[in-house]
N, C-alpha and C positions, 0 to 999 in steps of 0.2 A: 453791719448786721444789727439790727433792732430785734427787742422782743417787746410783746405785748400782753398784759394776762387777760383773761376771759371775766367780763363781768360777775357772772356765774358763781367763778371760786372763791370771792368774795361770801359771799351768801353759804356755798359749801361748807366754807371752813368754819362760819361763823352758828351752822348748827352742828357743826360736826361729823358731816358727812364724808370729809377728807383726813386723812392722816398723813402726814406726811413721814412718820415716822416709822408705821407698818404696810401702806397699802405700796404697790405695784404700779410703776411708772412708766409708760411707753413714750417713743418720738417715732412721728411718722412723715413720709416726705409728701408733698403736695404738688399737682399734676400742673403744669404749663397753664397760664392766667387765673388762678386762685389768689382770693382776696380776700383774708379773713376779715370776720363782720365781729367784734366782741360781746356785740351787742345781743346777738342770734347764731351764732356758733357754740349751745351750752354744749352738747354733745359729740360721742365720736361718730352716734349716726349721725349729724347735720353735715359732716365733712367729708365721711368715707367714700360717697361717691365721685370726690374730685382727689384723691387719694392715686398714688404712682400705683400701675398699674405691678403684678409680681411678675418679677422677670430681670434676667441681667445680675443679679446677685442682690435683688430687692424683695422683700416678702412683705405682702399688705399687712398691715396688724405691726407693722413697724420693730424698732430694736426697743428690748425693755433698759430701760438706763438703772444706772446702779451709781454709788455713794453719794445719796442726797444726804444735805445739806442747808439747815435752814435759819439764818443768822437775821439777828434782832439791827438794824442802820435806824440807831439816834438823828444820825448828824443830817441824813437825805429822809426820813421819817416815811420807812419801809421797810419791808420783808424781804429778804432775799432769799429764794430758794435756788440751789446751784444742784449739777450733778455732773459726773465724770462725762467725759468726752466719749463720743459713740461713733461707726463706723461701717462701712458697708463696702465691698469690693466690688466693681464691675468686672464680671465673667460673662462670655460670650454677645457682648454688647453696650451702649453707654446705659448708664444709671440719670434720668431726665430727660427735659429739662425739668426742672424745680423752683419752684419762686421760696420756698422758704418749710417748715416742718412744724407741726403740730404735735405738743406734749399731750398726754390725757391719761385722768388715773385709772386703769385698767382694774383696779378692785373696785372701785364706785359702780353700782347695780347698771347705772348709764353709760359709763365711761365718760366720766368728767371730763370738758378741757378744761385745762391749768393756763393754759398760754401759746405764740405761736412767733415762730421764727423767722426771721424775713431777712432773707439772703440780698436783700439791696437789687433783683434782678434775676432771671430765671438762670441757673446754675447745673452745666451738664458735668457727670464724672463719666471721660472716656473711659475704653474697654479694658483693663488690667492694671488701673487706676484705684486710687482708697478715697472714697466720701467721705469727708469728716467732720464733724460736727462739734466743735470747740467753744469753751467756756460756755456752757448751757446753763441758763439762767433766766429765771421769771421772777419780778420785784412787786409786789401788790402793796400798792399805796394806800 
C-alpha cells in the first residue's frame, strides 16, 4: 500500500487553508480503474464522480477519521500526518472493487484532497466481512 499527497496541500497549508489540528477529516473508497492524477485531483469534486457507489454498508461522503496526528521526520525530511484506522462492514452484498481511497478535508470550503491510498490493486470486502483501512498516512515532503 502506497500513499501519495496531492500537490494542492502543499500550497493549502502553506496559506493556511488547512488545519490539521481543528478541521474535519474524511477517507473515501474509489470505484474499479481509478487513477489518481496529484497533479489535477485538488478537489473532492474532481473525484466524487469515480467514488464507490452507497450501498452494501458504504455511504458516498466516506468515514470521518479521527486521532490525527502530525509529527515533524528530521531523519526522512517530512511531515507525517497519521490517523486511526477506519472501517466499513459489508451487509447485504460485497463492498467494491476498490483500487485504493481518497482522504479530503471536509472543513475546507472545497473539500481539499490531502492524499490518496493505493491498495496495490482493486480490493473487494465480501458480504459480512470488515474493510479496513490501517496505518493511515500522508508524508508531504
Amino acid at each position: 500500500m502506497t500513499t501519495e499527497a496531492a500537490n494542492k496541500i502543499k500550497y493549502l497549508l502553506a496559506t493556511g487553508a488547512i488545519n490539521f489540528s481543528s478541521d474535519t477529516f474524511k477517507i473515501i473508497l474509489m470505484g474499479t480503474g481509478f487513477t489518481f492524477n496529484k497533479d489535477t485531483h485538488h478537489y473532492y469534486s474532481d473525484v466524487s464522480g469515480s467514488e464507490l457507489a452507497s450501498g452494501n454498508g458504504y455511504t458516498t461522503g466516506g468515514n470521518t477519521l479521527a486521532g490525527v496526528s502530525v509529527t515533524e521526520d528530521d531523519t526522512d525530511d517530512r511531515t507525517e500526518i497519521t490517523w486511526n484506522n477506519t472501517s466499513w462492514t459489508a451487509s447485504g452484498g460485497a463492498i467494491g472493487p476498490t483500487p485504493g481511497a481518497i482522504i479530503y478535508d471536509d472543513t475546507h470550503a472545497s473539500d481539499a484532497i490531502v492524499g490518496y491510498i493505493d491498495f496495490g490493486g482493486e480490493q473487494t470486502q465480501a458480504d459480512g466481512g470488515t474493510c479496513t483501512i490501517s496505518n493511515i498516512e500522508v508524508r508531504i515532503s
